[in-house]
C-alpha positions as CSV (number, residue, x, y, z in Angstrom):
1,X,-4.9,23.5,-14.5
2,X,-3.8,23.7,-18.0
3,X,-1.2,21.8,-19.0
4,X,1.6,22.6,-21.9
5,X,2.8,18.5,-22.4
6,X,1.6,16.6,-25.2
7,X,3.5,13.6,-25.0
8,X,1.9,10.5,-23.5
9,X,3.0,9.8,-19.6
10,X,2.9,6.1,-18.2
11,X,2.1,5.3,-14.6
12,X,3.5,2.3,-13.6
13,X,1.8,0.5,-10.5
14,X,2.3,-3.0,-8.3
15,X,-0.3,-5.4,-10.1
16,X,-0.3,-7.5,-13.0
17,X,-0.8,-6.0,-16.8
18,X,-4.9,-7.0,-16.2
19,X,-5.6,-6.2,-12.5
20,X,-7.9,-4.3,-10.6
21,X,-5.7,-1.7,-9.4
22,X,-4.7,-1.0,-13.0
23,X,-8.3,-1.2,-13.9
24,X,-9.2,1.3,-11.5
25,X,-6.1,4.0,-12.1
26,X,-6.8,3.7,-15.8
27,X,-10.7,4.8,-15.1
28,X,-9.5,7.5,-12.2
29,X,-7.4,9.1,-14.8
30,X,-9.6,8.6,-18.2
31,X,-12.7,10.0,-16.3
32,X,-11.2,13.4,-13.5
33,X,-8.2,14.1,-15.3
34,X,-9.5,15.7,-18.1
35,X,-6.5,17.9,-18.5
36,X,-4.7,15.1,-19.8
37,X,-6.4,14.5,-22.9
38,X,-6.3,10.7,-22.0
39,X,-2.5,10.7,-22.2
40,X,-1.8,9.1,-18.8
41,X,-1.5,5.0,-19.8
42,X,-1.4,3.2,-16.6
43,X,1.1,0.2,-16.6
44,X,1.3,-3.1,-14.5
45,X,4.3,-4.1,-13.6
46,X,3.8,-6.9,-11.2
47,X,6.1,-7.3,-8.0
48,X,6.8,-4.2,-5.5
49,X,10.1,-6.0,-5.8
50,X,10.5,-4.8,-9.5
51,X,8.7,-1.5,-9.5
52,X,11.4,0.7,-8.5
53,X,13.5,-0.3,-11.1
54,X,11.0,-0.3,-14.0
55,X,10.7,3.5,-13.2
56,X,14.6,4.2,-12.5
57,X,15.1,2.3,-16.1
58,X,12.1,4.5,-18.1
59,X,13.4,7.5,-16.8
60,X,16.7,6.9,-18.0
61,X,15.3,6.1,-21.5
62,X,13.6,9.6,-21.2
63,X,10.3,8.4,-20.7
64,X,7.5,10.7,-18.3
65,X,6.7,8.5,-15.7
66,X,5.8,7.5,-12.0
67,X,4.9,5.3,-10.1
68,X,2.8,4.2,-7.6
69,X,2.7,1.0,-5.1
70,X,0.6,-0.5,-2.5
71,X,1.3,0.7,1.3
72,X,1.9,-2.8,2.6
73,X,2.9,-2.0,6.0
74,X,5.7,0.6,5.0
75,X,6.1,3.2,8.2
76,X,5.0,6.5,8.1
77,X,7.9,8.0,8.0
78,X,8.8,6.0,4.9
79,X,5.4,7.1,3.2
80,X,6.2,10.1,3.5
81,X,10.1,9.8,2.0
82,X,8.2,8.0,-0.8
83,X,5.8,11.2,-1.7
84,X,8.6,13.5,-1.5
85,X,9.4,14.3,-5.3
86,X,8.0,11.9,-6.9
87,X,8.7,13.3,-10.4
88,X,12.1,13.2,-9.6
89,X,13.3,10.8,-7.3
90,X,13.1,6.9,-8.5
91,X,10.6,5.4,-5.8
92,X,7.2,4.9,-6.5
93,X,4.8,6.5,-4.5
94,X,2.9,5.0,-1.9
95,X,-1.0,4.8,-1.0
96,X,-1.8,6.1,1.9
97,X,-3.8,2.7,2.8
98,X,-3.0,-0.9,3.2
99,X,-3.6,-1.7,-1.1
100,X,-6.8,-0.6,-3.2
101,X,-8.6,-3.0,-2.1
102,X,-8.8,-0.6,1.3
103,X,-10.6,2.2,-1.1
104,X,-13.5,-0.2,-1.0
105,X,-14.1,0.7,2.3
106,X,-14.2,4.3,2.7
107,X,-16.8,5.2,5.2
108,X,-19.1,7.1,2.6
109,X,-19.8,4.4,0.6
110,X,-20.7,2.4,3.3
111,X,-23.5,1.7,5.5
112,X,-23.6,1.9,9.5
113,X,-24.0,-2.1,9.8
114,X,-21.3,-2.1,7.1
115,X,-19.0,0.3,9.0
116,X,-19.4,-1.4,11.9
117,X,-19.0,-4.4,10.6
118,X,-15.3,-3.4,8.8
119,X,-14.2,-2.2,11.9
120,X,-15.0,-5.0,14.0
121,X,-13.3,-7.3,11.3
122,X,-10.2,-5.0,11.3
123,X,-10.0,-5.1,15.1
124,X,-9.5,-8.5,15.2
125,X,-6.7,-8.5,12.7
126,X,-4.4,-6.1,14.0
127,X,-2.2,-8.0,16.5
128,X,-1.4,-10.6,13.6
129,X,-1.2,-7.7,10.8
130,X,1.1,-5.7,13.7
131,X,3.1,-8.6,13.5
132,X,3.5,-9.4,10.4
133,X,4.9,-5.5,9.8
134,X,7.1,-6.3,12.9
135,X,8.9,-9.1,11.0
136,X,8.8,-7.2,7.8
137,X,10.7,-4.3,9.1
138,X,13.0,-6.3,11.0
139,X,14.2,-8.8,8.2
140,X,14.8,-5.8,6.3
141,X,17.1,-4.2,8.9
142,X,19.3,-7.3,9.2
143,X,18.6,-7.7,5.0
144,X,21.1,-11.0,5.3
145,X,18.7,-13.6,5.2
146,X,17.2,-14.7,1.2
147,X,15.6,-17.0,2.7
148,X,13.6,-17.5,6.0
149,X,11.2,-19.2,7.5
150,X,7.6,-18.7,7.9
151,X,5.6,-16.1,10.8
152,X,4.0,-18.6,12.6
153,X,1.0,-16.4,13.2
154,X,-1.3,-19.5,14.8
155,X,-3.0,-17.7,17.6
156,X,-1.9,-14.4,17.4
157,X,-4.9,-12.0,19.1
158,X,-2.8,-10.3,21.4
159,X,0.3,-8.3,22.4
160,X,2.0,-10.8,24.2
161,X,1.1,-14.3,21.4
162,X,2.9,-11.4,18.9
163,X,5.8,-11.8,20.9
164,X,5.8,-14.5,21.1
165,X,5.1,-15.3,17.7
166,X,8.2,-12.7,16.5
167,X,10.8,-13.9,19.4
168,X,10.7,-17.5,17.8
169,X,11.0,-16.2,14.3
170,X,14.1,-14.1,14.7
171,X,15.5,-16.9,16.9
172,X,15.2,-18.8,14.0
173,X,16.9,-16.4,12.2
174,X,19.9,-15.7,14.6
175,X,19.3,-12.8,14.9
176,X,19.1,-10.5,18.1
177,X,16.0,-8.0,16.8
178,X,14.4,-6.2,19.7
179,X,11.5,-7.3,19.0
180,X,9.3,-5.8,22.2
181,X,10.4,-2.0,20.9
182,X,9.9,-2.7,17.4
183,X,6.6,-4.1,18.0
184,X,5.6,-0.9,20.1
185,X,6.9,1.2,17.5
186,X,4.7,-0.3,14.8
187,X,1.8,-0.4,17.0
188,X,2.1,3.6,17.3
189,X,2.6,4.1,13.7
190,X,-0.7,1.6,13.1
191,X,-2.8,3.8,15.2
192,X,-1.6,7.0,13.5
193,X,-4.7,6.0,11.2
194,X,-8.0,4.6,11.4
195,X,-7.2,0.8,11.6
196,X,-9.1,-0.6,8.7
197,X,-7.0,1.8,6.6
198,X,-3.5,0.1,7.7
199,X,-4.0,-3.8,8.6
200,X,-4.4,-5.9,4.8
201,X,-7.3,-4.5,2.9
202,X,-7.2,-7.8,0.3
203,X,-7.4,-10.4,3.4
204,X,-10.5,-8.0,5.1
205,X,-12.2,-8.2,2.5
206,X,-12.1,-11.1,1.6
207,X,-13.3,-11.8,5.1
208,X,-15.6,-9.4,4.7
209,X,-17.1,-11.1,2.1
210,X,-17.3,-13.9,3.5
211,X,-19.7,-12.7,6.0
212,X,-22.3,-11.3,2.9
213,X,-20.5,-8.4,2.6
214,X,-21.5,-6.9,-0.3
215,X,-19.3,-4.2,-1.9
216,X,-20.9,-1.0,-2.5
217,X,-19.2,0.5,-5.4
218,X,-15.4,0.5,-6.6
219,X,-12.7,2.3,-5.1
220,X,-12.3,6.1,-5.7
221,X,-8.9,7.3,-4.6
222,X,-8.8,10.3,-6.4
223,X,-8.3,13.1,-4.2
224,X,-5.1,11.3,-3.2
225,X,-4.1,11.1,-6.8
226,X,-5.0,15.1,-7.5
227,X,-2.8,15.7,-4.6
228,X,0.2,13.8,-6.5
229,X,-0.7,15.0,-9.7
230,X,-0.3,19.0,-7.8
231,X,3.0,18.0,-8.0
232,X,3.3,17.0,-11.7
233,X,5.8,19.6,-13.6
234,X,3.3,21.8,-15.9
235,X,5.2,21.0,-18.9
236,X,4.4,17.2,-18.5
C-alpha cells in the first residue's frame, strides 16, 4: 500500500530504551515495511505500568503514535479490547503471545527435538503460570491493595497445589475472591492457544536454555504487525 504521510511516526513499546524487543521492532519495521521510508522510530518506554500514558500524553501533543505491550497473562477478551482501534483509542496494543521472547519459539524455526522439547517445558509450567494469571486478575478486581504479599508458588504442579497456593494469598489479602471459578476461567482462556504461546516466554526460555537449547534465529512477528499496521490511517 502506498502511503500519503511523511511525518515520522513513533512506536512506543514495554522494554527499556536498549532492549531486545525494541531491537527487534526497529529491524521488523526498517527491513518489511518499506512503505514507510524508515519513518516508524520505535521507542522504549520501560514499565507496562507507564505505557498507556506515554501514548495518551504523545497524542495529546499531536504526535503519530502507538503502542504496543507484552501479553503478560491479559485475557482474551482483553486482547482483543486492546486491538480494537488502536490508532485511536489510548491502550497499547497487545501481542498475541506471552512477550517476544515467545517469537523465538515458533514452530518453523524449530526442530522436532526442539518442538518437543518447548512443549514439554511449557507443560510443566502451566499450573504455576495459571496461577500466577489467577492472582493477577484477581488483585486487579479488588484493585485496593498497593501492596501484597508474595504467590507462594512452592510446589505448584497441579490444579488442586494452585488452589491452594491462591486460597492462602487472598486470605492474606482479606479478600473473598472465588478463587476455584477464576482459576477455571483462566485455565479455558490458556488453552484457547497452543500453551507455549501463553505461559512466560522469558522464564521458558531461559529454561530452555538451560537444557542446551540453542536459539535458532530471532523472533519474526511480522505478520502480526502487518495485520496492525492494515489498520493504520493512509494519511499516516
Amino acid at each position: 500500500m502506498s502511503r500519503r504521510g511523511t511525518r515520522d511516526i513513533t512506536l512506543f513499546c514495554e522494554d527499556v530504551p536498549s532492549g531486545l524487543s525494541k531491537q527487534i521492532l526497529q529491524r521488523v519495521f526498517d527491513n518489511q515495511f518499506s512503505e514507510f521510508n524508515n519513518r516508524i522510530k520505535v521507542e522504549g518506554v520501560g514499565s507496562k505500568t507507564i505505557i498507556d500514558g506515554t501514548l495518551a500524553e504523545a497524542r495529546k501533543k499531536g504526535e503519530l503514535c502507538f503502542a504496543i505491550r507484552d501479553r503478560d497473562f491479559l485475557s482474551e477478551e482483553l486482547v482483543s479490547e486492546r486491538s480494537a482501534n488502536p490508532f485511536g483509542n489510548a491502550k497499547a496494543r497487545s501481542l498475541q503471545r506471552h512477550c517476544m521472547e515467545s517469537y523465538l519459539l515458533d514452530d518453523a524455526a524449530l526442530t522436532d527435538n526442539q518442538r518437543a522439547l518447548r512443549d514439554q517445558e511449557a507443560a510443566s509450567r502451566k499450573w504455576l503460570d495459571i496461577a500466577r494469571a489467577v492472582k493477577e486478575t484477581g488483585v486487579y478486581k479488588i484493585r485496593n491493595r498497593k501492596v501484597e504479599p508474595p504467590l507462594d508458588t512452592e510446589g505448584v504442579t497441579d490444579e488442586n497445589s494452585a488452589l491452594c497456593s491462591l486460597r492462602a494469598f487472598f486470605e492474606n489479602l482479606g479478600s473473598l475472591v472465588d478463587c476455584s471459578t477464576e482459576l477455571t476461567q483462566v485455565k479455558v482462556d490458556f488453552e484457547r492457544h497452543p500453551l507455549w504461546t501463553r505461559v512466560d516466554g522469558k522464564a521458558l526460555l531461559k529454561s530452555l536454555r538451560g537444557q542446551g537449547f540453542v536459539v535458532p534465529s530471532m523472533p519474526e512477528p511480522a505478520s502480526q504487525l502487518r495485520l496492525l499496521i492494515s489498520q493504520m490511517p493512509n494519511d499516516w
